[in-house]
N, C-alpha and C positions, 0 to 999 in steps of 0.2 A: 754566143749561143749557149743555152744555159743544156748542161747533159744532161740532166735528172730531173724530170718534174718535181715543182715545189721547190727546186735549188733557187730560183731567182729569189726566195730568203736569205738563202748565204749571201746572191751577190750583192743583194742592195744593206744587209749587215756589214760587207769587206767595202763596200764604198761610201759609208758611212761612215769610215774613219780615214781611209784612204783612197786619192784617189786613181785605183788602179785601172792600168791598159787590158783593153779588153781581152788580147792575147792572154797579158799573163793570167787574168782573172779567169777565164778559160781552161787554162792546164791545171789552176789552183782547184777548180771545180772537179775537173775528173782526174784529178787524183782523189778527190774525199769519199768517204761511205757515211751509210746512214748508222748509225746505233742506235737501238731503243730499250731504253733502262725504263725498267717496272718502277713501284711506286716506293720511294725510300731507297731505292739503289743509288749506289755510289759513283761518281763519274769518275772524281780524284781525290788522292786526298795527299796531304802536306809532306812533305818530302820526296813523292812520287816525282821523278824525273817526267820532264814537260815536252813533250814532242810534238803533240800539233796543238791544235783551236778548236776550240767546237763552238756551234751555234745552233741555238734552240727553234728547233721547226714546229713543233709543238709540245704543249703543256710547260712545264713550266720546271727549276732549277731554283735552290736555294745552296746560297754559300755561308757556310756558318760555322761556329766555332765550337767547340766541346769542351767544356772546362774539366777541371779534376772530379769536382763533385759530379761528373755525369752532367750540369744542365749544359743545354745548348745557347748560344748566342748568336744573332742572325749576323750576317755580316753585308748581305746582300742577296739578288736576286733576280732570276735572269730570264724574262718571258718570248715566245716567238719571237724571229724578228733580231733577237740581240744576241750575244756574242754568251758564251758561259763562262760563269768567272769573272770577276771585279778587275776591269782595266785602268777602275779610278789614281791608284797612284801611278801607276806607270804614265798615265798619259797626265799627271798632275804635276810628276817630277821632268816630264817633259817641257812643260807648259812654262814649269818654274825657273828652269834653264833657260830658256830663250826669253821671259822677262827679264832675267838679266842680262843677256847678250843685247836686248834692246835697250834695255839703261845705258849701253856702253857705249851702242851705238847712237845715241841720242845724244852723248857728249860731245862724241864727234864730229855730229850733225850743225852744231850747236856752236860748234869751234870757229863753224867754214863760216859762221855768219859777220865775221869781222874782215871777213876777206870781200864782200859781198855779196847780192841774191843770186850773180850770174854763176859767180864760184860756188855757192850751196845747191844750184841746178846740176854743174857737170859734175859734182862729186859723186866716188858711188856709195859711201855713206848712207844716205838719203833713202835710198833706190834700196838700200839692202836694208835699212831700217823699216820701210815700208812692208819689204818682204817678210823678214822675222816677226814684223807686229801683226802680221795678217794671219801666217802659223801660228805663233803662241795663241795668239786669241782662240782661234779654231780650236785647238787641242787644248787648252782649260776650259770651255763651252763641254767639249766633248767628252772631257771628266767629269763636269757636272752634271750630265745627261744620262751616266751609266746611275745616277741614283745613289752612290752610294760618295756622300758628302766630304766626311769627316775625311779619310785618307788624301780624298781630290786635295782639297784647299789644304790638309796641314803638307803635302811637302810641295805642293804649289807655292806656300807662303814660305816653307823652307830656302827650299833651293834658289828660290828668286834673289834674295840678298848673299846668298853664298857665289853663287856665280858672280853678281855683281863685286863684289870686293876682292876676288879670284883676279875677274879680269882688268877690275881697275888699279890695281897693285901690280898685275905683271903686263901687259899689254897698255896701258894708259899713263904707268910706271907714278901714280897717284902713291902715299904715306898713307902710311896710320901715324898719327901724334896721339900714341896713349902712354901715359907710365908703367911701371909692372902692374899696381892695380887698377887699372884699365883694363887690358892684355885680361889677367885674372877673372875677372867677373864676366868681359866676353867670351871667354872660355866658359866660364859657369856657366852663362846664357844659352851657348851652343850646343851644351850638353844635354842643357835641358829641355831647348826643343827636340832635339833628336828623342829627348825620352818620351815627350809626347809624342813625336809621329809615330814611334812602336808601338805605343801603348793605343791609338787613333785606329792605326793601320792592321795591328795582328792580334790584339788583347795578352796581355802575358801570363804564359805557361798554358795557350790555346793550341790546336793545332785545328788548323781549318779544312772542312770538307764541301763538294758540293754533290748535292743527291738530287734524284728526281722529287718531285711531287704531283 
């Protein structure tokens, strides 16, 4: 039962990432208020401690950055219907973890097949590789939908091979065969996607706001 007229925005917003029991989606509802910020007001802005969600019932939210020289840079944008504020990396670095937990699991899936098709049926390998592949998918979909690209896929593509090599080294107990410069340049490599994904995700020496419009 939705409390507030017009809240059936929020719910089908909160179940469009999640999919929450009615219950809880319920209590979630009446506990929220409405706020209505004029035209250029500010909802938050960067370093502000973060205590709830907000989602746009009408008009419309831009998330964007302020440089030194005073211009602004959009970062994103957030109309009825959606959620305020750019979920792109979170649900990208989401997305990118559990493609690597599926890489791992896919080894092992991969393993049972010398054992036979009956042993790749009863294993839960399989069954739990199915599951993770059905999530991640979901949740990089769901980062590409908030619109805002570049952070989605840069730590999507991140974290995908950092998890994989995480878990195939301690849990799959897999080597690296590199020399010192090996080791060295994949360290360079590492460092410098991470410099991309800051530079992707926040632009440097920004601090990001979002306002009404």
């Amino acid at each position: 039962m939705i409390p507030n007229p017009g809240w059936d925005v929020v719910a089908a917003a909160v179940r469009a990432i999640s999919p929450v029991p009615d219950d809880d989606l319920g209590a979630l509802l009446a506990a929220g208020r409405r706020r209505h910020l004029g035209r250029g007001e500010a909802l938050t802005r960067a370093g502000e401690p973060a205590r709830h969600g907000a989602v746009v019932l009408a008009g419309g939210l831009c998330e964007y950055f302020e440089l030194a020289d005073g211009t602004r840079r959009t970062k994103g944008s957030s109309l009825p219907g959606t959620f305020a504020g750019s979920l792109s990396d979170l649900l990208g670095t989401a997305a990118g973890v559990l493609f690597g937990v599926s890489a791992a699991l896919t080894k092992a899936t991969v393993d049972q097949l010398d054992d036979g098709v009956l042993a790749l049926v009863l294993d839960w390998h399989v069954y739990a590789l199915l599951a993770v592949g059905y999530v991640s998918m979901t949740l990089s979909v769901a980062s590409l939908q908030t619109g805002v690209l570049a952070p989605a896929i840069a730590t999507a593509s991140i974290f995908d091979p950092i998890t994989s090599v995480v878990l195939g080294t301690t849990l799959l107990e897999e080597s690296l065969h590199e020399d010192g410069l090996g080791v060295a340049l994949s360290v360079l490599a590492l460092v410098v996607m991470f410099g991309g994904l800051i530079e992707l995700a926040r632009s440097q020496g920004a601090e990001p706001e979002t306002e009404s419009s």
